[in-house]
C-alpha positions in Angstrom: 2.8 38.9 -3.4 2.5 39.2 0.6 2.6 36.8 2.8 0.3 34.3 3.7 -1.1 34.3 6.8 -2.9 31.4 8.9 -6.4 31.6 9.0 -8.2 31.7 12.7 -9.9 28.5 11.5 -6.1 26.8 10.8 -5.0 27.5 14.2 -5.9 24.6 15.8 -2.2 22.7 15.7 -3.3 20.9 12.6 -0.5 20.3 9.8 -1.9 20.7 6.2 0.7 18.6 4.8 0.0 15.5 3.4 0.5 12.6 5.8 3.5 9.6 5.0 2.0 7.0 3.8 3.7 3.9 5.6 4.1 0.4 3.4 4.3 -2.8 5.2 6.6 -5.2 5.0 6.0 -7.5 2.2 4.8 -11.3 2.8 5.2 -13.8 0.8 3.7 -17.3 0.8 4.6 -20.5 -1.5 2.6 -21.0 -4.1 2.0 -24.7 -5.2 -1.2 -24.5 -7.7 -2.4 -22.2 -9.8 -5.5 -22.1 -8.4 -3.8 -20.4 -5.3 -1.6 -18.2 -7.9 -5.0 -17.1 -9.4 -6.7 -16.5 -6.1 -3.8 -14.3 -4.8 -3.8 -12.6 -7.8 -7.7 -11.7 -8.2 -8.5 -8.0 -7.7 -8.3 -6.6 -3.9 -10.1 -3.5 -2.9 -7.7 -4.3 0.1 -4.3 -2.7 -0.6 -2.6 -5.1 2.3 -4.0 -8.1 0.3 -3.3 -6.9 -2.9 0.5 -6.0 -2.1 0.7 -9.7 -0.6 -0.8 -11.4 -3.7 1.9 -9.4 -5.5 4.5 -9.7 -3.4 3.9 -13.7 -3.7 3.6 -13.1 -7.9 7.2 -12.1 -7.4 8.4 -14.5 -4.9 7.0 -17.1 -7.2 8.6 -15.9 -10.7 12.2 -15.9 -8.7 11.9 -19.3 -7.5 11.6 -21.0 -11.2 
C-alpha cells in the first residue's frame, strides 16, 4: 500500500479529525417534590437539560 495523498479538494486547512466534544460542568438543584424530580427527569432532546436533570437524579440519591 502507498501512501495517501491529500486530495486538491482537502487542501483547504480543514482537519478531518473528529472534533472534542466539550461537557459542561454539571448543575445541580435541590429537589423538594417529586413532581420536580419527575419534571427534571422527563425526556430532553436538549443534552444540557438532560445532563442537569441527571446530574440533580444524583445529587438527590446522595443526600438521603
Amino acid at each position: 500500500m502507498g501512501k495517501r495523498f491529500a486530495r486538491a479538494g482537502d487542501a483547504g486547512g480543514t482537519s478531518r479529525k473528529r472534533q472534542k466534544v466539550v461537557h459542561e460542568a454539571p448543575t445541580s438543584e435541590d429537589v423538594h417534590t417529586s413532581r420536580q424530580l419527575s419534571q427534571l427527569l422527563a425526556f430532553e432532546q436538549d443534552a444540557t437539560r438532560a445532563r442537569h436533570g441527571t446530574g440533580a437524579l444524583l445529587f438527590f440519591c446522595s443526600s438521603v
